[in-house]
N, C-alpha and C positions, 0 to 999 in steps of 0.2 A: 494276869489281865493286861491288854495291851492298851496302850493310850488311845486318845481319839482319834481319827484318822489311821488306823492301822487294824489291821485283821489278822487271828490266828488261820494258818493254812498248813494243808500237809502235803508233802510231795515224796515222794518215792527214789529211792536208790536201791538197785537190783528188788530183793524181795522185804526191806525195810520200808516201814512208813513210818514217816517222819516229820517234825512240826515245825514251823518256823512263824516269822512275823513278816507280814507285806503291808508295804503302806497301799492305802485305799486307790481306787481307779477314778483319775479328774474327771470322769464321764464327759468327757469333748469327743469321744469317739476318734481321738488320735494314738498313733501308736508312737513312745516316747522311750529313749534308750533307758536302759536300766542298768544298777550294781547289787550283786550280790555282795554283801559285807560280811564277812567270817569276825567272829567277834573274839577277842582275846581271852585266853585265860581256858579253863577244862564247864567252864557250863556257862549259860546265857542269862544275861539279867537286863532291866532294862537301862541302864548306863549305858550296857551296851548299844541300845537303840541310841540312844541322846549322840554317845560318839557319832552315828553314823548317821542321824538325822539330815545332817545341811543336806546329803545327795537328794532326799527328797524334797527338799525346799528349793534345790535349784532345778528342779524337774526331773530328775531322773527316777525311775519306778525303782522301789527298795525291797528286797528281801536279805531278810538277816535267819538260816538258817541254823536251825539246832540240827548239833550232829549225832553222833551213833554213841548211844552209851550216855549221855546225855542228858539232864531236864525230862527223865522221866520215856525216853526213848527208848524206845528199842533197840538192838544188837550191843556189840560189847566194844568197848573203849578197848584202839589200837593206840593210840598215840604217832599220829602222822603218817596213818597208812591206810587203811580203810577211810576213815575222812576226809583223805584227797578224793575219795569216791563221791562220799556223800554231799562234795562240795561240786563235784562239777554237774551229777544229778541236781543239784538247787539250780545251775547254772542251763541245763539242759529245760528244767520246770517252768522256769521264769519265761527264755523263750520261745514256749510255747502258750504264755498267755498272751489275748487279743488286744491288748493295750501297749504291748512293747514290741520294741523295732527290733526285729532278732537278732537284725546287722549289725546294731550296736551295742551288746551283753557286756558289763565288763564284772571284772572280781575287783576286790578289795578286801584288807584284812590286814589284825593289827594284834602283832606280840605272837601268839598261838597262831591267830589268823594271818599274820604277813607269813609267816611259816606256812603256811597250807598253800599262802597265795602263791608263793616263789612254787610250791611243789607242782599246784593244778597250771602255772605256765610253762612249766618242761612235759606236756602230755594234752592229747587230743580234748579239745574242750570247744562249749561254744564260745568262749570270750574271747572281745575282740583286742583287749590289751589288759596287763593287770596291775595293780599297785599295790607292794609290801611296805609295811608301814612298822617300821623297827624290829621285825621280826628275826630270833636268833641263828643264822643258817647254817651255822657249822655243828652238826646236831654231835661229833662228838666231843667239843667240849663242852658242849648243853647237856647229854647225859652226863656228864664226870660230875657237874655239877650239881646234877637234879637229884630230889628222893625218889626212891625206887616204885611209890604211889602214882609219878608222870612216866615209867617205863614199862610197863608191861611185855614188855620182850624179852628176851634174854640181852640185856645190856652189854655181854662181855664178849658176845659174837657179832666182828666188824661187819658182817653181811646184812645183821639186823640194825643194825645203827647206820649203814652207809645208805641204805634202802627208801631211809627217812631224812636225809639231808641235802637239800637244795646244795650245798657247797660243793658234792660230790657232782654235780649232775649239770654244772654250768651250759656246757656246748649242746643244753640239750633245748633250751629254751624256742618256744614255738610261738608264743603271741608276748609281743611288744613288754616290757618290765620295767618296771621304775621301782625302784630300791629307795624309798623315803627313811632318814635315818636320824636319831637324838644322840643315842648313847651307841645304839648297837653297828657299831660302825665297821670296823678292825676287817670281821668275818662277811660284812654287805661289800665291802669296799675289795675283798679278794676274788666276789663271786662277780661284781659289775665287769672287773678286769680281765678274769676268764672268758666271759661271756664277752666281752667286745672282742678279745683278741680270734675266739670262733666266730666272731663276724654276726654277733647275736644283736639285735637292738636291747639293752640294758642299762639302762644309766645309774647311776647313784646320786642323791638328792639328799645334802645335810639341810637339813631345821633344826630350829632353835629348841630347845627345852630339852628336857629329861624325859625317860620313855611313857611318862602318863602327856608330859604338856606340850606336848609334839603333835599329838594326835589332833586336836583341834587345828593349828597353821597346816599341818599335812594333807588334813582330807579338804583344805579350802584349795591349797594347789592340783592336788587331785582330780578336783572339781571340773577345773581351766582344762588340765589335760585329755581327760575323759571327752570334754566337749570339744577340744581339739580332735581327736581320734574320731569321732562322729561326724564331722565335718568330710572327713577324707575318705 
């Protein structure tokens, strides 16, 4: 059940229908930028709305999509690769509704979801800049580390692993990147460097905390930036 102010809704990625949560429409009959927020971790709850809450108290239109495999969804859990789909369909859905300026769509996303974020801005999307928020990018030593319940792939084939890792894929970045970072630094800090030295806009952004208490200072700078990019 979603709080007050917020609406279950379904949107579509290829032949998947799919659920997510929007916050409500200020009925001013204005059209106002909005962020998609991928929410961390393998299912959605509503913490995760609370993290991602402030963008809609600063105005901006909220969808926090569930993705494939998911809360009750349909298709099957890829781990970083058909939800790069399902994320920029959330992304494509949002700006098509009548309350949002579609010039200014952004992503966001934090742990699981900064990982998806880094992956949906190295490829054709409507967003117009994105924010990863401590997300792991160098997915193979995220697999070495992970149980075989987060890999559904064949983990020992570098094609399938290299397929799913922003780290591999720097020079490829297409809308604007801010790499916001507590702990997961080392592997954000190799990909920013890649990615300037192709001449990419990507920055790297340390904040204070550990990977839960980051999340609050990150998505307030976030915030500023977002409405920097809307501006221009």
């Amino acid at each position: 059940m979603p709080p007050p102010g917020v609406k279950n809704v379904e949107y579509s990625s290829a032949d998947l229908k799919l659920k997510g949560w929007l916050s409500e429409d200020a009925g001013d009959d204005k059209k106002q930028p909005a962020v998609i927020f991928l929410h961390g971790g393998f299912a959605f709850d509503l913490a995760d709305w609370r993290d991602a809450e402030p963008f809609a108290k600063a105005g901006f239109v909220l969808f926090m999509p569930m993705l494939r495999g998911e809360n009750n969804n349909p298709g099957i859990f890829e781990s970083f690769l058909g939800e790069v789909d399902d994320a920029i369909a959330a992304g494509r859905f949002v700006s098509s509704l009548p309350n949002v300026d579609s010039r200014n769509v952004f992503v966001a996303g934090h742990s699981v979801g900064g990982v998806l974020t880094c992956l949906v801005a190295m490829l054709p999307s409507p967003y117009k800049a994105a924010a990863a928020l401590d997300g792991y990018v160098d997915m193979a030593s995220w697999v070495a580390h992970s149980p075989a319940t987060y890999t559904p792939f064949e983990r020992n084939d570098p094609d399938e692993v290299r397929v799913r890792s922003p780290l591999a894929f720097a020079t490829t970045i297409r809308s604007p990147l801010r790499l916001y970072v507590g702990e997961a630094r080392e592997a954000n800090a190799w990909l920013a460097a890649k990615a300037k030295q192709a001449g990419k806009d990507c920055e790297l952004v340390v904040v204070p905390g550990d990977h839960q208490a980051m999340v609050g200072p990150a998505v307030q700078q976030v915030i500023v930036w977002f409405r920097q990019q809307s501006s221009q």
